[in-house]
PAVONU-203235 format. One record per atom (N, C-alpha, C): residue in one letter; atom name; y, z, x. Coordinates in Angstrom, 1 decimal, decimal comma. Each point is the difference from the previous one (the first is absolute). Last residue first. Layout:
BEGIN
A CA Y Z X
...
This chain:
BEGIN
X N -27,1 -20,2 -35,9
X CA -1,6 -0,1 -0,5
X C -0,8 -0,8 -0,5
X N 3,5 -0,6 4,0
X CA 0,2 0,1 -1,1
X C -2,0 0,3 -1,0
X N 0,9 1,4 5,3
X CA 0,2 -0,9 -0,5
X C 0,0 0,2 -1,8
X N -0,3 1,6 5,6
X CA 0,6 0,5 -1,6
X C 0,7 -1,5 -0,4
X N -3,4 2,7 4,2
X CA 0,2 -1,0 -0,7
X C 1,5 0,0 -1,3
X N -1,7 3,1 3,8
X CA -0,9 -1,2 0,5
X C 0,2 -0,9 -1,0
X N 2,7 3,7 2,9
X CA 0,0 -0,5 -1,8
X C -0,8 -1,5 0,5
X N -0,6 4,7 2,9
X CA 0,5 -1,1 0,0
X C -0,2 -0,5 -1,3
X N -1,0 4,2 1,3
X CA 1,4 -0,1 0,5
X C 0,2 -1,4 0,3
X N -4,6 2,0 -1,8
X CA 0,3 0,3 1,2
X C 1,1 -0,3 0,6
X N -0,5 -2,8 -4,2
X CA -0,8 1,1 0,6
X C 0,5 0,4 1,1
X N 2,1 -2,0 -5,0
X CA 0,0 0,1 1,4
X C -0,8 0,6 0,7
X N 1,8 -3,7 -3,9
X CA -1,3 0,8 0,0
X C 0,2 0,6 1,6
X N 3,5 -1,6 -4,7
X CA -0,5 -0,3 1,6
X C -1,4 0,9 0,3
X N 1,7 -3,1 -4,9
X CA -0,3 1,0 1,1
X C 0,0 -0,2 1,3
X N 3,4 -1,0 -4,4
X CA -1,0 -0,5 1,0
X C -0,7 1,5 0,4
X N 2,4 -0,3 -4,2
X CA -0,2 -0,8 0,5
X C -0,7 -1,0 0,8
X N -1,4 4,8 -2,8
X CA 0,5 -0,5 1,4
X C 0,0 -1,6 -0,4
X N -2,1 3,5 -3,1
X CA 1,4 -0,1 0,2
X C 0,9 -1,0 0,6
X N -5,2 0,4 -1,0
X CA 0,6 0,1 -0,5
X C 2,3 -0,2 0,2
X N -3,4 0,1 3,7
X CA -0,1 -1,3 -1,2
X C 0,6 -0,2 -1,1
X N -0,7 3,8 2,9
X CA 1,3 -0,8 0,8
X C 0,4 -1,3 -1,4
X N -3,1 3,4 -1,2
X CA 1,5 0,6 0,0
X C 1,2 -1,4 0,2
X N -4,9 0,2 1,0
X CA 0,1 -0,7 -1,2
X C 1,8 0,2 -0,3
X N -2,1 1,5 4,1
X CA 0,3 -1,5 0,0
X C 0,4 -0,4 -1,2
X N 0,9 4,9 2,5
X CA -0,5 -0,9 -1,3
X C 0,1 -1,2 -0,3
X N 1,9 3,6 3,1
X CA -1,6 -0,6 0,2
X C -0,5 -1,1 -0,6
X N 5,7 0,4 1,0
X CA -1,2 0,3 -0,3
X C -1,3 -0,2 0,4
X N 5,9 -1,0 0,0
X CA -1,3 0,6 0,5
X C -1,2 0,8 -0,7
X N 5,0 -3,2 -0,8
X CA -0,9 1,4 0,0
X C -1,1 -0,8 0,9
X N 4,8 -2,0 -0,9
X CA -0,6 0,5 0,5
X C -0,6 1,0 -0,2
X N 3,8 -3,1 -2,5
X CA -0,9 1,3 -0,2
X C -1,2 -0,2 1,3
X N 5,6 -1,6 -2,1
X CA -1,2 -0,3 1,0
X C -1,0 1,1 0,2
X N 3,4 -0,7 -4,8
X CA -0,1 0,7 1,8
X C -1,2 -0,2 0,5
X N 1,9 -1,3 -4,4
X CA 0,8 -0,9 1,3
X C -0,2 0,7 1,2
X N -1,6 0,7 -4,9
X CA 1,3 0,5 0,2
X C 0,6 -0,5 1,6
X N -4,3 -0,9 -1,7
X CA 0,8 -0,1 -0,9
X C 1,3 0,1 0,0
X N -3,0 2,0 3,1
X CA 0,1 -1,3 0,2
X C 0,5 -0,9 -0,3
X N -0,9 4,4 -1,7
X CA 0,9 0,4 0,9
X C 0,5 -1,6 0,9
X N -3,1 0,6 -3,3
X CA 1,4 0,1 -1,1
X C 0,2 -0,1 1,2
X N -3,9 -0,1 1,2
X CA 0,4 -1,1 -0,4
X C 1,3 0,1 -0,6
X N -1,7 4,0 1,6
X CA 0,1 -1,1 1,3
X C 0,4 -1,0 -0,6
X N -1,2 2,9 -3,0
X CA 1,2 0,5 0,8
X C 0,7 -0,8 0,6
X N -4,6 -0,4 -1,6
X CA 1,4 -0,7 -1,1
X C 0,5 0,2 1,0
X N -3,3 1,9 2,1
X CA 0,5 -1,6 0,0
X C 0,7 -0,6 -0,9
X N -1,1 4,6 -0,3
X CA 0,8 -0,4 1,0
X C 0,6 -1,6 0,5
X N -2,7 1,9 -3,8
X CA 1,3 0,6 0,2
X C 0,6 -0,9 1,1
X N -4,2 -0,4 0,0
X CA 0,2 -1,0 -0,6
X C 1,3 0,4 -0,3
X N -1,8 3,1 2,3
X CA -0,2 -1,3 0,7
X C 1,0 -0,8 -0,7
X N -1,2 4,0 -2,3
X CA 1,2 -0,1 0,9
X C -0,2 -1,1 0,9
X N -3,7 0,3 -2,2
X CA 1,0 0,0 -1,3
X C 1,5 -0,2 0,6
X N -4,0 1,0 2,9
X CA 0,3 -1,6 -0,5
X C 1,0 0,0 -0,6
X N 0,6 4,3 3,1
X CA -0,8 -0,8 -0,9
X C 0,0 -1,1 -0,7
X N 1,4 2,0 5,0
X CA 0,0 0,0 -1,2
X C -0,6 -0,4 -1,1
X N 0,1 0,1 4,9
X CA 0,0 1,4 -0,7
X C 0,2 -0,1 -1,0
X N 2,3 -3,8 2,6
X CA -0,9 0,7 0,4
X C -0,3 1,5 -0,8
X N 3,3 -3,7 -0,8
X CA -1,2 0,1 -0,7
X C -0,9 1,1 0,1
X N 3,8 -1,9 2,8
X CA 0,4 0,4 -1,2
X C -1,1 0,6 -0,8
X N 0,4 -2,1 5,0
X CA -1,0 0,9 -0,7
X C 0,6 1,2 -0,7
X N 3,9 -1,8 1,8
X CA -1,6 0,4 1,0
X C -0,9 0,3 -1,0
X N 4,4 -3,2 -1,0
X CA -0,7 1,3 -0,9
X C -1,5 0,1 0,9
X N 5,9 -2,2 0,6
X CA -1,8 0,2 0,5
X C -0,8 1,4 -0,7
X N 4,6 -3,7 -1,1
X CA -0,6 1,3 -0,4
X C -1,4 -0,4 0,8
X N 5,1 -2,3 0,2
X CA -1,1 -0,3 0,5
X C -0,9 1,5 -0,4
X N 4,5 -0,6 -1,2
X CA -0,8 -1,5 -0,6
X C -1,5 0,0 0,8
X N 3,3 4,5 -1,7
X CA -0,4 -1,1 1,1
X C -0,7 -0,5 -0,6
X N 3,0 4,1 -1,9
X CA -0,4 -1,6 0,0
X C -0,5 -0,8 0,7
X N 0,4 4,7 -0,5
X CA 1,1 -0,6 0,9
X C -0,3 -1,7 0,2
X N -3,5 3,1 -2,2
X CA 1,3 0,1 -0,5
X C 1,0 -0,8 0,9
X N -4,8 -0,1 0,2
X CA 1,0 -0,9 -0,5
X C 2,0 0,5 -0,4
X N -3,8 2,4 1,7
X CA -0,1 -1,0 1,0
X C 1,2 -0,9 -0,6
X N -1,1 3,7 -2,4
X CA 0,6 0,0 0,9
X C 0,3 -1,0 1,5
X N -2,7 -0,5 -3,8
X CA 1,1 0,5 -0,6
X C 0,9 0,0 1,2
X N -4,7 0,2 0,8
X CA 0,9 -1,3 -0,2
X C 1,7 -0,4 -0,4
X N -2,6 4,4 -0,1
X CA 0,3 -0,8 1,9
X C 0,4 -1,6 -0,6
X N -1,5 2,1 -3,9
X CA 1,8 0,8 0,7
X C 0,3 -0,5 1,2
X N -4,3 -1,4 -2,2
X CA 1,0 -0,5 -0,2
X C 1,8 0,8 0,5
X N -4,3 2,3 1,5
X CA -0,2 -2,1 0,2
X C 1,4 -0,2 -0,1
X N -0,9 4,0 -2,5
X CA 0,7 0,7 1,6
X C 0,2 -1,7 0,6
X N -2,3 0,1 -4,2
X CA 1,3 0,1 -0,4
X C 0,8 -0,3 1,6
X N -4,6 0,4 0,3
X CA 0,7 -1,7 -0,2
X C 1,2 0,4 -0,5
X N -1,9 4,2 0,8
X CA -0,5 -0,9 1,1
X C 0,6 -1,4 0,0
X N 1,5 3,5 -3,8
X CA -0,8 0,0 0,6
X C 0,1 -1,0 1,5
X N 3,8 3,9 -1,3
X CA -0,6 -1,4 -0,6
X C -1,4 -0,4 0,3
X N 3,0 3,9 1,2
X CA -1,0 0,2 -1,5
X C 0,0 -1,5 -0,6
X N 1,6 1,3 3,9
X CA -0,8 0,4 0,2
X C -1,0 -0,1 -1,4
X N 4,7 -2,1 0,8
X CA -1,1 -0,2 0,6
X C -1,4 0,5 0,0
X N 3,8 1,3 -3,5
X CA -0,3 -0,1 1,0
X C -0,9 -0,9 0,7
X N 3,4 -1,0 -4,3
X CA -1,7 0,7 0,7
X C 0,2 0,0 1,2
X N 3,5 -2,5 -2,6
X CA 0,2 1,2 0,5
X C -1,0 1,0 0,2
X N -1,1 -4,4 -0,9
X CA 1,3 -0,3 1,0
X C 0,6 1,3 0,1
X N -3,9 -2,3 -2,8
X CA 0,1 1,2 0,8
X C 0,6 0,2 1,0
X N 0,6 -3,5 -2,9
X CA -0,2 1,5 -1,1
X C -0,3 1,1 1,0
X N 0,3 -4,2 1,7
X CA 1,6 0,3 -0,3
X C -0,6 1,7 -0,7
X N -2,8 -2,9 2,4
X CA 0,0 0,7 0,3
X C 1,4 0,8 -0,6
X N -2,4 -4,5 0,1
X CA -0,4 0,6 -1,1
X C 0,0 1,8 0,7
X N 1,5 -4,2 1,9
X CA -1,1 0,7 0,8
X C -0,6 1,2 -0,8
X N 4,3 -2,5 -1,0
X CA -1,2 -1,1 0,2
X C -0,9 0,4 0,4
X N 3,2 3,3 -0,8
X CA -0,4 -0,7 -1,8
X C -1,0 -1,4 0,6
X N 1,8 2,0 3,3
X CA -0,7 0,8 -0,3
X C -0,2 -0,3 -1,1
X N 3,2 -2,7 2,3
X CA -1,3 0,4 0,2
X C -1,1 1,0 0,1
X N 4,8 -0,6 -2,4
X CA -1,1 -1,4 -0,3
X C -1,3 0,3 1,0
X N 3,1 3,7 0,1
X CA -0,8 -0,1 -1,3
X C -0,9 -1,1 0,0
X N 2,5 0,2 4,4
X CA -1,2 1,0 -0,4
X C -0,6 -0,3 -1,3
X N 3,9 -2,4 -0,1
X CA -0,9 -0,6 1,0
X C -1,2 0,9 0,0
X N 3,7 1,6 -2,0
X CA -0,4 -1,2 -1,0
X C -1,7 -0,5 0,7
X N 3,2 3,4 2,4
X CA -0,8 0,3 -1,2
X C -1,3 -0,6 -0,6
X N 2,6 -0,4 4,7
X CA -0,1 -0,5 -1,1
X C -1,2 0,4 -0,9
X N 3,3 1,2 5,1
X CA -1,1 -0,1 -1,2
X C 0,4 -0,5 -1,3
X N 0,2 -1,8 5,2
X CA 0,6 0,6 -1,3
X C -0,5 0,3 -0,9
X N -2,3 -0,8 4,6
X CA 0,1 -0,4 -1,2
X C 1,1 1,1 -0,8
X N -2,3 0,3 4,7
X CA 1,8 0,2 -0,3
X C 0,0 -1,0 -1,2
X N -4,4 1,4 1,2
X CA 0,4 -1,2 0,9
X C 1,3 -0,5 0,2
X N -1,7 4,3 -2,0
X CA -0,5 -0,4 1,5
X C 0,4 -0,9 0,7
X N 0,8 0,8 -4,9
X CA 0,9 0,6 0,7
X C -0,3 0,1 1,6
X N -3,4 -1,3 -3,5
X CA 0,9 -1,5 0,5
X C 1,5 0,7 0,4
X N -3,8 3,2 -0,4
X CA -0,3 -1,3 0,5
X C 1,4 -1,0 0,6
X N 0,5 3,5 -2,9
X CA -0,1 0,7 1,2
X C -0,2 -1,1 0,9
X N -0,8 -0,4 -4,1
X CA 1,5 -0,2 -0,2
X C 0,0 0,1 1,7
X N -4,1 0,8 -1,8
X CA 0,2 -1,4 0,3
X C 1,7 -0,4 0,1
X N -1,4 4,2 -1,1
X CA -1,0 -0,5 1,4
X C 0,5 -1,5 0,5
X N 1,4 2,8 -4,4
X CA 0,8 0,4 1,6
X C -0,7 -0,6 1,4
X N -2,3 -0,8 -4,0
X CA 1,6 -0,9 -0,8
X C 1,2 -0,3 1,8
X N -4,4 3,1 -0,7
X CA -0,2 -1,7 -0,4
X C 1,1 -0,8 0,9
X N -0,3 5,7 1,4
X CA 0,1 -0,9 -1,5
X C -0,3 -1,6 0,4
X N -1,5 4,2 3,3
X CA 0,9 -0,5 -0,5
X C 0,2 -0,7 -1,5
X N -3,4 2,5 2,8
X CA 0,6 0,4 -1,4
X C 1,3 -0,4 0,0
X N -3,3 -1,8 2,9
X CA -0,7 0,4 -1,0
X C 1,0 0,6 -1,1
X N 0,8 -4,2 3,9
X CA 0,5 1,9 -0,7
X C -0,5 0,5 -0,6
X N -2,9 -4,4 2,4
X CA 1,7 0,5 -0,8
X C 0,1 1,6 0,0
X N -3,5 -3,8 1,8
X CA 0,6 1,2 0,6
X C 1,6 -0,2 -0,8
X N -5,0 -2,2 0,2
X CA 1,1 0,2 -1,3
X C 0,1 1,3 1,0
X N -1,9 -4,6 2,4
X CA -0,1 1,3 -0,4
X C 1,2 0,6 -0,8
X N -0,5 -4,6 1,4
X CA -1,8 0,2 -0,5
X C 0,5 1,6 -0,4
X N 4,9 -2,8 0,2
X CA -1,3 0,7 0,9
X C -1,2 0,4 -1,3
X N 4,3 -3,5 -0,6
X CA -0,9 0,9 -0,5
X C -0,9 0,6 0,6
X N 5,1 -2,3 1,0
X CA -1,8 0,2 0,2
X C -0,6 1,0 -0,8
X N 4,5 -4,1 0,4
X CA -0,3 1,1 -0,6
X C -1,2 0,4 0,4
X N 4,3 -3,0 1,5
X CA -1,6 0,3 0,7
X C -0,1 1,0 -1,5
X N 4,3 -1,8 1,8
X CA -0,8 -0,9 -0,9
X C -1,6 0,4 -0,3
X N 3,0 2,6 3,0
X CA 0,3 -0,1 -1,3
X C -0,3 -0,5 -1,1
X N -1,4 -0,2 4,2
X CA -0,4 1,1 -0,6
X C 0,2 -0,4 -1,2
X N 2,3 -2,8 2,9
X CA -1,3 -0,5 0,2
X C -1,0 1,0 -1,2
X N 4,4 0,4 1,7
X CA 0,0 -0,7 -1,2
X C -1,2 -0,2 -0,3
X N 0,4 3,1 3,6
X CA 0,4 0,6 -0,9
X C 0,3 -1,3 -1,7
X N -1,9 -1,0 4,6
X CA -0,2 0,7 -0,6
X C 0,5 0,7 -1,5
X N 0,1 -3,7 3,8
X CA 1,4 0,0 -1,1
X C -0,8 1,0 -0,9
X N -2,0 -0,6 3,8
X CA 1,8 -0,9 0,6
X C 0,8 0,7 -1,0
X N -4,9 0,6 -0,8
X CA 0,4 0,7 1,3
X C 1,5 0,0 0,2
X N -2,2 -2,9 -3,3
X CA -0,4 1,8 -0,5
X C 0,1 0,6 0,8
X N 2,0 -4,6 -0,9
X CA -0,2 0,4 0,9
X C -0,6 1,9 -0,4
X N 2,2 -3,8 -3,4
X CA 0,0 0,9 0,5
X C -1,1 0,7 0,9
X N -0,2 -3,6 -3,8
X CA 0,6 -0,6 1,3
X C 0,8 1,1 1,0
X N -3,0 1,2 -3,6
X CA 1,3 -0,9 -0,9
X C 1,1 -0,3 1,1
X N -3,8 2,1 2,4
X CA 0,1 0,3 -1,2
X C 1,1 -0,2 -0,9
X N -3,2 -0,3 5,1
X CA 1,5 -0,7 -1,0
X C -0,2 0,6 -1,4
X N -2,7 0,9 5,4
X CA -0,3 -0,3 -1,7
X C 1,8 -0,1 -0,2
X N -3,0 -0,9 5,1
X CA 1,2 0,2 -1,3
X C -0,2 -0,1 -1,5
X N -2,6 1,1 5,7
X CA 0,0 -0,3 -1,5
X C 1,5 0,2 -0,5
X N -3,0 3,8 2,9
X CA 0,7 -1,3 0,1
X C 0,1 -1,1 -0,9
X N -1,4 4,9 -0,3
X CA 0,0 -0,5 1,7
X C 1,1 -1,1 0,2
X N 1,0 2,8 -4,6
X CA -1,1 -1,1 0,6
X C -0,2 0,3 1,7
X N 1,0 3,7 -3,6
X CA 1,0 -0,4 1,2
X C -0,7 -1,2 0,5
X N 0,1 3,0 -5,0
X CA -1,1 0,0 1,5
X C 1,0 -1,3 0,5
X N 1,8 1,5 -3,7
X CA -0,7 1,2 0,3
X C -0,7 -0,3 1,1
X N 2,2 -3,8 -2,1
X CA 0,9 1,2 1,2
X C -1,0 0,9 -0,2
X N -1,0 -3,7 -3,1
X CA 0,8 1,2 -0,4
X C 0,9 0,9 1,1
X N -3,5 -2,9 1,5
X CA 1,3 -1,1 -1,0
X C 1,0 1,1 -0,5
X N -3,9 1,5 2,0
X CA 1,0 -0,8 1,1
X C 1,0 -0,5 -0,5
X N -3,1 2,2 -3,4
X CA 1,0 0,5 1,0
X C 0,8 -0,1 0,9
X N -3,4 -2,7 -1,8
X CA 1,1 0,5 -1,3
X C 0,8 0,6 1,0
X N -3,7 -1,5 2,4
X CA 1,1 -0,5 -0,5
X C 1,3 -0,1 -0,6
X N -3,3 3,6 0,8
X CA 0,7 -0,2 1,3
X C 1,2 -1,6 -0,1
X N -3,7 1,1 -3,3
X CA 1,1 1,1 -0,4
X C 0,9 -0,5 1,0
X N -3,5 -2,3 0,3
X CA 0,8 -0,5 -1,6
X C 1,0 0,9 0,5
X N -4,0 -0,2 2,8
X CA 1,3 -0,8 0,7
X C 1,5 0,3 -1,3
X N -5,1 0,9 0,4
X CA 0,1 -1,6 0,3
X C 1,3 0,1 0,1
X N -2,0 4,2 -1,3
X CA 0,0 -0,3 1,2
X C 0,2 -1,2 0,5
X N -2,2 0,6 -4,6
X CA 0,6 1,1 1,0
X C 0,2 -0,2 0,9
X N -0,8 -4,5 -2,3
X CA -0,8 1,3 -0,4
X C 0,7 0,8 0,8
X N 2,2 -3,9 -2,2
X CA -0,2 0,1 0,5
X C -0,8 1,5 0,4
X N 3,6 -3,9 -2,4
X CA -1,6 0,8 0,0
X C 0,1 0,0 1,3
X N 4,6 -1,2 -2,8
X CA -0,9 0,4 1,3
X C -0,9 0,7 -0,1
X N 3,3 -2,9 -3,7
X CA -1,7 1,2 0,3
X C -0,1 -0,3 1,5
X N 5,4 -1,9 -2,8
X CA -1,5 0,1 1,1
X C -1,0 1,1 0,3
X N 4,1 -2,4 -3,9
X CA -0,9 0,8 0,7
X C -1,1 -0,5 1,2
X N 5,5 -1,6 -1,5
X CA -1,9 0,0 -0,1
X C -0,6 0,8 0,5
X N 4,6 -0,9 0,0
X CA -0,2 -0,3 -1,1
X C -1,8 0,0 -0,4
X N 2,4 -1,6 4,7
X CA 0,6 1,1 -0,6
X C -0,2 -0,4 -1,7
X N -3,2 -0,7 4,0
X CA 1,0 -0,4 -0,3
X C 0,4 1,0 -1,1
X N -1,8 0,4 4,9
X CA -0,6 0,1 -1,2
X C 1,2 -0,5 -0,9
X N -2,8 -1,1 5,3
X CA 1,3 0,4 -0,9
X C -0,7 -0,2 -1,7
X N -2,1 1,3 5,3
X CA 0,2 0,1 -1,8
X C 1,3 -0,3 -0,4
X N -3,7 1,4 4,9
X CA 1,1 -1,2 -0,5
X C 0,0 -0,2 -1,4
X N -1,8 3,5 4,2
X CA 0,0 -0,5 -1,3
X C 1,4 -0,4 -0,5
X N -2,7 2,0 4,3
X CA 0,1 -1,0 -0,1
X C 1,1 -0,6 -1,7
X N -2,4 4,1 0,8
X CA -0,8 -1,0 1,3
X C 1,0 -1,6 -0,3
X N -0,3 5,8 -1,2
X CA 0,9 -1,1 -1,2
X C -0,6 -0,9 1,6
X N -1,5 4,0 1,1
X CA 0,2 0,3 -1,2
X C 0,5 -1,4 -1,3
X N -2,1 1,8 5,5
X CA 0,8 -1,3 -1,0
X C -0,7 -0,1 -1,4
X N -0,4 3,7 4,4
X CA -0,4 -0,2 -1,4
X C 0,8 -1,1 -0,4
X N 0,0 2,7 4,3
X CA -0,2 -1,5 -0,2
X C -0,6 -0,8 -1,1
X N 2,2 4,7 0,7
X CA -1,3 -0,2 0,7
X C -0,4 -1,3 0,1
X N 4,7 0,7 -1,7
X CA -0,3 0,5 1,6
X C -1,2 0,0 0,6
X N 0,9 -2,8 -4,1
X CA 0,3 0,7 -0,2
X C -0,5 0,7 2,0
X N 1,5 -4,5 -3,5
X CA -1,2 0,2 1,1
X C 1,1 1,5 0,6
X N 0,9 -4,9 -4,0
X CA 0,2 1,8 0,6
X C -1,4 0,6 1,1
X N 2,9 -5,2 -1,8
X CA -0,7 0,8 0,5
X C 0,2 1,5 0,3
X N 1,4 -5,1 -2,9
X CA 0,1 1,5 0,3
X C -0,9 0,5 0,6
X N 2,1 -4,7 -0,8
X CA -1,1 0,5 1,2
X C 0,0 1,3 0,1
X N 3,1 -1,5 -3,8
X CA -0,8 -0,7 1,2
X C -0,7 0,5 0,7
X N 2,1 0,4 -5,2
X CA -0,7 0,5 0,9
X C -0,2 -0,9 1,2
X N 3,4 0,6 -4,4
X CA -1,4 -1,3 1,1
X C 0,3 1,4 1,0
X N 1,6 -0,1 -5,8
X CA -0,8 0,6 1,2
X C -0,8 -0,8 1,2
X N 2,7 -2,1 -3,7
X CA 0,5 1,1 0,2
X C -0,4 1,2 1,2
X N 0,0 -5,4 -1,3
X CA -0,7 0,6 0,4
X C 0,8 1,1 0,1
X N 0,3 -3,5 -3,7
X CA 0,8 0,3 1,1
X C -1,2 1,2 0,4
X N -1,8 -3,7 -3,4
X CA 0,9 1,2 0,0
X C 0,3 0,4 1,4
């Protein structure tokens, strides 16, 4: 398969002389999952993020569906979906209004049809006019995804999707991930959980202290 995400020689290193990303080389192909392990502090989030634009490499090129995430920012996003580790939504907004709001961010036309189909796949259609506040903890999960996806992109990063939740919702979730696979979008996560990675993942990568010390098929 065509390589959708390459990474070259990313490096981040921060004003006190903290090197955050050391070096790291990845391409990921398009249509597959990949588990980044890795324990607190090895580097996962600061990845995701470099790739996403929230954090600013030192140095290095990432590509994303052959788009430059500095040159050609704004095509580069587009294709990008993220799922951040933390649930920061509207408490008393609506479902339906959150994720519409989403794919109006990235100047998506709206489409009805489109919201409905992903919220009927994230088993969130029935509660599409609830508030946020009165969902539980893995309902709130699946809406960030929701919204990640609304504006279609082919590349989804899920920061430690899992984290805080319960087995029953685990196993939720890794359907999710596999329908979402199913459907032709490149999946990057992160996690603690070796059995997680095994379960779901393609490949794995393994990172410590801001270098990727391996990734290979399971």
């Amino acid at each position: 398969m065509p390589t959708i995400v390459d990474i070259q020689n990313l490096r981040k290193s921060y004003a006190g002389g903290f090197e955050a990303l050391k070096g790291v080389n990845l391409q990921i192909e398009q249509g597959e999952i990949l588990a980044l392990l890795g324990s607190n502090g090895a580097g996962k989030t600061t990845l995701i993020s470099t790739i996403c634009g929230i954090t600013t490499a030192t140095s290095g090129t990432v590509t994303v569906g052959g788009h430059d995430i500095k040159d050609d920012f704004r095509a580069a996003r587009t294709m990008i979906g993220l799922v951040p580790q933390e649930i920061n939504l509207e408490p008393f907004e609506k479902v339906l209004n959150t994720v519409r709001f989403s794919r109006g961010l990235f100047g998506r036309p709206a489409d009805e049809a489109v919201l409905e189909k992903i919220l009927r796949q994230l088993s969130l259609w029935d509660k599409k006019d609830s508030q946020i506040r009165e969902l539980s903890g893995g309902m709130k999960r699946r809406v960030l995804i929701a919204k990640a996806l609304s504006h279609d992109p082919k590349v989804l990063f899920l920061d430690e999707p899992t984290a805080g939740v319960d087995v029953e919702l685990r196993k939720d979730m890794w359907e999710i991930v596999a329908g979402l696979k199913a459907s032709g979008v490149t999946i990057i996560l992160t996690t603690h959980y070796i059995e997680e990675a095994e379960a779901i993942a393609d490949r794995i990568g393994v990172i410590a202290k801001g270098e990727l010390l391996l990734v290979e098929e399971k």
